[in-house]
C-alpha positions as CSV (number, residue, x, y, z in Angstrom):
1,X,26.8,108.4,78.1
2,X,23.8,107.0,76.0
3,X,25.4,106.8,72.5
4,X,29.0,105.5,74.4
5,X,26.4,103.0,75.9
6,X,25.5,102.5,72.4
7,X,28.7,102.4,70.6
8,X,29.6,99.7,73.6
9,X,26.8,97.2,72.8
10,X,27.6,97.2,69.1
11,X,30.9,96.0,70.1
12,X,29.5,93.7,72.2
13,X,26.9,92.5,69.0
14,X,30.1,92.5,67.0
15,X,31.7,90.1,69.2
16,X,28.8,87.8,70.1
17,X,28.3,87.4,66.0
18,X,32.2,86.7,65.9
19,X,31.7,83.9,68.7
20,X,28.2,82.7,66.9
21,X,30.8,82.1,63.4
22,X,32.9,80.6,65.4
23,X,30.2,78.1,66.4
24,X,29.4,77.0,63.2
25,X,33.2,76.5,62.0
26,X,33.6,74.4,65.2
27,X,30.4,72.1,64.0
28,X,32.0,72.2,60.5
29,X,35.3,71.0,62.0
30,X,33.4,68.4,63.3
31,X,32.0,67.0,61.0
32,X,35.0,66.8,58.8
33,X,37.2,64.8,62.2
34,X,37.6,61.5,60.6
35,X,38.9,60.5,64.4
36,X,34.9,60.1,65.3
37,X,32.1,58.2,64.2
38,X,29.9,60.0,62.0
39,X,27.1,59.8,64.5
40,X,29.2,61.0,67.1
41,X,30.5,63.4,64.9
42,X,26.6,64.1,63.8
43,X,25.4,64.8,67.4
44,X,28.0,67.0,68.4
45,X,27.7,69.0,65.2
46,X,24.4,69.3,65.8
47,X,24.3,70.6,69.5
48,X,27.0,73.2,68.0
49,X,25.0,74.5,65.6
50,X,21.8,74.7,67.7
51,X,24.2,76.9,70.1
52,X,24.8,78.8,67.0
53,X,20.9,79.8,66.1
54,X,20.8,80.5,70.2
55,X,23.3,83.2,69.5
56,X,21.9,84.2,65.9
57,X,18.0,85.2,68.2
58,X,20.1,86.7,70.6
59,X,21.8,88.6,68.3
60,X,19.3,89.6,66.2
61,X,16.8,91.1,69.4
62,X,19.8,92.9,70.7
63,X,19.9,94.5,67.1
64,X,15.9,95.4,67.4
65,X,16.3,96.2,71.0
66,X,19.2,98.3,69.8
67,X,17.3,100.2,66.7
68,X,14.5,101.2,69.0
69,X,16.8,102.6,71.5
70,X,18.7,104.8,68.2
71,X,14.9,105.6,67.3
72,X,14.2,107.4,70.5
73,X,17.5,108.8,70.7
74,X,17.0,110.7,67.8
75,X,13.5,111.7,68.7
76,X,14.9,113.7,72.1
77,X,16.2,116.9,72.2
78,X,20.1,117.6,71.9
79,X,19.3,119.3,75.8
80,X,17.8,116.1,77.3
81,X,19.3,115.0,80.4
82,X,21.4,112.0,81.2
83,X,18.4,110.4,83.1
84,X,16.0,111.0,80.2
85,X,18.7,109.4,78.0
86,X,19.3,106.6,80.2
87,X,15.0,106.1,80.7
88,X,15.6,105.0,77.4
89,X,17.7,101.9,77.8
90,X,15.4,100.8,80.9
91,X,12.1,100.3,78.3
92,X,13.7,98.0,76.3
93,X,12.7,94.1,76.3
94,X,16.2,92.5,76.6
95,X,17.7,92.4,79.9
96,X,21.2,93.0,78.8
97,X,20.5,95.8,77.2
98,X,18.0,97.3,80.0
99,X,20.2,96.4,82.9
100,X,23.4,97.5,83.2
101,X,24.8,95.1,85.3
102,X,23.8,92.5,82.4
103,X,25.6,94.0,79.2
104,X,28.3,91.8,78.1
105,X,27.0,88.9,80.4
106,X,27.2,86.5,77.3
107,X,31.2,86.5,77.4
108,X,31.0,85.7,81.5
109,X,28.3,82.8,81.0
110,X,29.2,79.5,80.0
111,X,26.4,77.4,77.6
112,X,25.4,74.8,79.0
113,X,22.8,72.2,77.2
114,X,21.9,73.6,74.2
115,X,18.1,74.3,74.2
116,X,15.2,74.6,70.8
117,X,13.3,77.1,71.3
């Protein structure tokens, strides 16, 4: 269950980096709409691509949370139990990756204000 675990959450990587592209074509878009103001067009493009570095440091500690998880994986014995295997996913620093009930919660959630961090 551990690797198809695995093999589900590089989908889900996959399709959060699809959306975070997405993201940044939208700003581009907007910035090329001669039907708004180029401030308007300025501060829209900019909340869009502040959404898009949100996604980018999500992305990117999924892929660390992710590693570490492949690391111990291939530390354990082919024999190890589905428990040991699972232990695994519940030491890691991301929620959606540690919680079940949490992977894949970036397609459900809608972005609100965008936030610097």
């Amino acid at each position: 269950m551990s690797l198809h675990k695995l093999a589900a959450e590089l989908e889900e990587t996959a399709r959060q980096t699809a959306e975070m592209v997405d993201g940044v074509y939208t700003a581009l878009a907007t910035l090329s709409d001669k039907a708004m103001t180029s401030e308007k067009a300025r501060a829209e493009a900019i909340s869009q691509i502040v959404l898009a570095l949100q996604a980018q440091d999500r992305i990117e500690q999924r892929c660390r949370n992710m590693a570490i998880a492949t690391r111990h994986f291939a530390k354990m014995p082919p024999t190890a139990s589905e428990e040991a295997l699972d232990a695994v996913w519940h030491t890691l620093e991301m929620d959606e990756l540690r919680i079940n009930a949490l992977s894949g919660v970036a397609k459900r959630v809608v972005s609100g204000e965008p936030e610097l961090f």
